[in-house]
N, C-alpha and C positions, 0 to 999 in steps of 0.2 A: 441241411444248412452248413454250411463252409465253418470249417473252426474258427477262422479270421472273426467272422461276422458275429460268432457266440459269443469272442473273448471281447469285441467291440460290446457288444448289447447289453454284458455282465457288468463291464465298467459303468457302462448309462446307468444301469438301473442301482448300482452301491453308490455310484457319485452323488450323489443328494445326502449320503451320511457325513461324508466330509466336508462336502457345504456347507452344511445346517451346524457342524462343530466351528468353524471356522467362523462363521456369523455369530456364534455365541461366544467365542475367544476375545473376535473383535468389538460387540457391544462391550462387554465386562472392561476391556481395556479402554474404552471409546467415551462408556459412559457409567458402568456400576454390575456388581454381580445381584442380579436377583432370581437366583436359581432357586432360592428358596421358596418365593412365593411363584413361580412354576412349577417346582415339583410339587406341591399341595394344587394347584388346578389339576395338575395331570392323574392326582390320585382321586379326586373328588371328581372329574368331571371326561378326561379322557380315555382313560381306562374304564371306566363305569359305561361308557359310550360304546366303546368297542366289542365288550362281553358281551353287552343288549344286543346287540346289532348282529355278533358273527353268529354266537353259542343256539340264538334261536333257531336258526336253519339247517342245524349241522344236523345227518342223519346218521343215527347212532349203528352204525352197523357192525360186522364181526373181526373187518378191517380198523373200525374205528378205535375198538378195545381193544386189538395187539399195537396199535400206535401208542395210546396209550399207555400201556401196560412195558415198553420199549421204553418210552420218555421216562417212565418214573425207575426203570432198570439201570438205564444209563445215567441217571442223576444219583443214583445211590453207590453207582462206582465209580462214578469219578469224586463225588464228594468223600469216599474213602481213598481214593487216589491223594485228594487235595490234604486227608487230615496226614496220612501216611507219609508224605513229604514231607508237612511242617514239621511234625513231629524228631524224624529224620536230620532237621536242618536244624534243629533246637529255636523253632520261633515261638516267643510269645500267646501270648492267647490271642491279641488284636491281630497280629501279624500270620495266627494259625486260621484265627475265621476267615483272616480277609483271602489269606489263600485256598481256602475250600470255597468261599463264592466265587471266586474267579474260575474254578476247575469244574464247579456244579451248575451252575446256569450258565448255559447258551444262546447267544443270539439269535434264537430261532425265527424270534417273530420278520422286523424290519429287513437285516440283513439277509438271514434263511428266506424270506419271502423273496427275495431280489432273485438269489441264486437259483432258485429251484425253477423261478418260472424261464429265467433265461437257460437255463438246463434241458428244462422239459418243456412244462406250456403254462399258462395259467389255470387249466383246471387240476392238474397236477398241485396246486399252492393248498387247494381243501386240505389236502393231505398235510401239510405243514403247518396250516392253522390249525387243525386239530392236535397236532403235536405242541403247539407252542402254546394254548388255551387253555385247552383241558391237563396238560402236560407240565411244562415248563412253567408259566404262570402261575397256576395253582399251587405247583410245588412252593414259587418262591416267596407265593403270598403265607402260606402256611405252617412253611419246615425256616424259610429262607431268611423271615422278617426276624423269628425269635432268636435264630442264632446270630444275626448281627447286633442284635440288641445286647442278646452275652458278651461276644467277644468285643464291642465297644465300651465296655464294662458297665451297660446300663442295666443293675441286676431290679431283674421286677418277678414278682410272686408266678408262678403257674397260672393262675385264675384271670391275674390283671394282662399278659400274655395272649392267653386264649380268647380273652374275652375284645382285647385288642384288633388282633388276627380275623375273628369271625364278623365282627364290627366294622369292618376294614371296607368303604365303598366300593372296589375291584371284586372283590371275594361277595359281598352280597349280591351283586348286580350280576355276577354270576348263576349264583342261585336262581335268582329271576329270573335270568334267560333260558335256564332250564326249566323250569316252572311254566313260562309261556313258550315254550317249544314248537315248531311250529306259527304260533302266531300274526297274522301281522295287524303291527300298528297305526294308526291313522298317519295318511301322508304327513301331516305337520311334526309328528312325532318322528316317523323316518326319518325325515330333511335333519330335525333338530340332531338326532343322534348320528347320522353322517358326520355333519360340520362340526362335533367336536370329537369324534375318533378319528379326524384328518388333523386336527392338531397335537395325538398322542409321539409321532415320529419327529418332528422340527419341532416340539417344546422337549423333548426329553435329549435328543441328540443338541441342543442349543446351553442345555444345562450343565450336558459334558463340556462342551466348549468354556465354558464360563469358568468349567472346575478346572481347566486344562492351564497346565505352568509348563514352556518349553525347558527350563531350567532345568526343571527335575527329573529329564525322561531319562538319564543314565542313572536316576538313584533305582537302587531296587533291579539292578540287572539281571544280576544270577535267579531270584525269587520270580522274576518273570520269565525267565526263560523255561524255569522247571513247570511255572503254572501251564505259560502255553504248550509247552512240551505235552503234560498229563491230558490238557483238554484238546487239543486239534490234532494228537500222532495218538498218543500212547491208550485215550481211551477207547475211539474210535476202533483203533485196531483191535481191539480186543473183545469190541461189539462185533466187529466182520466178523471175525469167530463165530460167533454164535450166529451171526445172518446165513452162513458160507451152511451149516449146518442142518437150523431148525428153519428156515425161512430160502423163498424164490425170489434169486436176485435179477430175474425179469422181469418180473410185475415193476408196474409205476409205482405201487403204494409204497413196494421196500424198497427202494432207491432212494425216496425221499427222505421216507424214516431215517434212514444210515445216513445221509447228507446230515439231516437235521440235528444226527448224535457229533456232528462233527464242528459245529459252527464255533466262531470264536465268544469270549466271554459277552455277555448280555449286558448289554447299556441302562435296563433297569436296575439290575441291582450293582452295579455299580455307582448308580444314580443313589440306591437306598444303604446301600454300605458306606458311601460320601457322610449321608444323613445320620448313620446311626454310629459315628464316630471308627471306624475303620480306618487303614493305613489309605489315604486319601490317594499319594504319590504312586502305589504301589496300582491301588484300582485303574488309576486316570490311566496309567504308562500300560496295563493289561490290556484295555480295553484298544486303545489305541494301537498298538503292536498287533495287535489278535485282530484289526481288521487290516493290516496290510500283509501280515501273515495271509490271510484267508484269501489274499488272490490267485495264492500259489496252489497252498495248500487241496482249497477246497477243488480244483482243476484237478488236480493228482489224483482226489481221492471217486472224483466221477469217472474216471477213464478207468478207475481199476474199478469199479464196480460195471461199469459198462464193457 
């Protein structure tokens, strides 16, 4: 296929993220912010939708556990990346988590889903939903929700935490879908969990719209610059490392993988760092910088691994 035609097909398929922020900028200005009671749908009912529906059919193979076992590799250095800087730059404790969420989750799911199939194919994307499911998600339901809860200075006991965390409708419904693995559910139940995991991508990306203030995209310049610096060059390159190495950078699986270490910051937990009282300006201008970064970037980093 013609470069021309990839770099056209890659714009179609990210353009619906821009969209859907734009629709949410312009309702909140139009007629009111209720991002709040969409983020609570989206954690009660589209997220819980999507787990059921993907995690059931995944087959757990020996590919499946070094994707895996890469997604949680690569979250643990860049979230040392991300404390390593603050620390550096003498920020805050809010201003220290909100920069380790920016540098530790990735966009894997929506955006990484766009890129990879226009890259490779759609069956190729298996590969990225399992990095971004069993991977990135879990991490940020797990490791991702308590540290925003700290660094928003909402201090709560270990117990109240955990107990939180596991309680969590994404993280249980998880569970389940491993549990009925395999499985499938009666068509009415299918249909139902379709039609609300097709509204986890325009109510979440509609929410950033909502959080988004054009005002403030020069606050916070140099702190994003360094975030997306450590998350889309600096950690990336240092996973090639290790891919150039211990792993075959022919296979489809490992292409994905290393795209998927490279994506920019994750719309969810920007969505939940919003939530849990984090540097608001700093998320919003991340998130948004990190996906018009990633037209470039993530182009660059397929042609050197190809």
């Amino acid at each position: 296929m013609p470069l021309h035609v990839k770099e056209v097909m890659m714009i179609e398929n990210v353009a619906p993220v821009f969209i859907f922020v734009a629709l949410g900028y312009l309702f909140k200005k139009i007629k009111h912010d209720i991002s709040e009671a969409l983020t609570e749908f989206v954690i009660y009912f589209s997220l819980p939708a999507l787990a059921l529906s993907k995690i059931r059919h995944m087959t757990f193979s020996h590919e499946v556990f070094l994707i895996i076992l890469i997604a949680y590799i690569t979250m643990a250095l860049s979230l040392a990346l991300g404390y390593c800087a603050g620390r550096l730059m003498k920020l805050d404790r809010k201003n220290l988590v909100t920069m380790m969420v920016i540098v530790g989750f990735g966009n894997t799911g929506f955006v990484g889903f766009s890129y990879i199939e226009s890259f490779y194919s759609l069956h190729a994307v298996s590969y990225a939903l399992v990095y971004d499911q069993m991977g990135t998600f879990i991490a940020l339901m797990a490791f991702g929700i308590p540290l925003i809860a700290w660094g928003g200075g909402r201090e709560q006991r270990v117990r109240d935490v955990a107990k939180q965390v596991a309680f969590s409708p994404p993280l249980l419904a998880i569970f389940v879908a491993i549990g009925f693995q395999g499985t499938e559910f009666p068509p009415l139940i299918e249909t139902i969990l379709d039609k609300f995991q097709a509204t986890l991508i325009p109510l979440v990306t509609a929410i950033v719209g909502m959080k988004l203030e054009f005002r403030t995209l020069s606050l916070y310049f140099k702190e994003n610059m360094v975030a997306l610096s450590l998350k889309m060059v600096i950690a990336p390159s240092l996973m090639l490392i290790g891919f150039y190495v211990f792993a075959d950078l022919k296979a489809e699986w490992v292409k994905v993988t290393f795209l998927e270490t490279a994506m920019p910051p994750m719309t969810l937990a920007v969505v939940f760092g919003i939530r849990g009282g984090l540097n608001r300006e700093l998320l919003i201008n991340a998130l948004a910088l990190g996906i018009l970064f990633s037209f470039i970037s993530m182009g660059v980093w397929n042609l050197i691994i190809s």
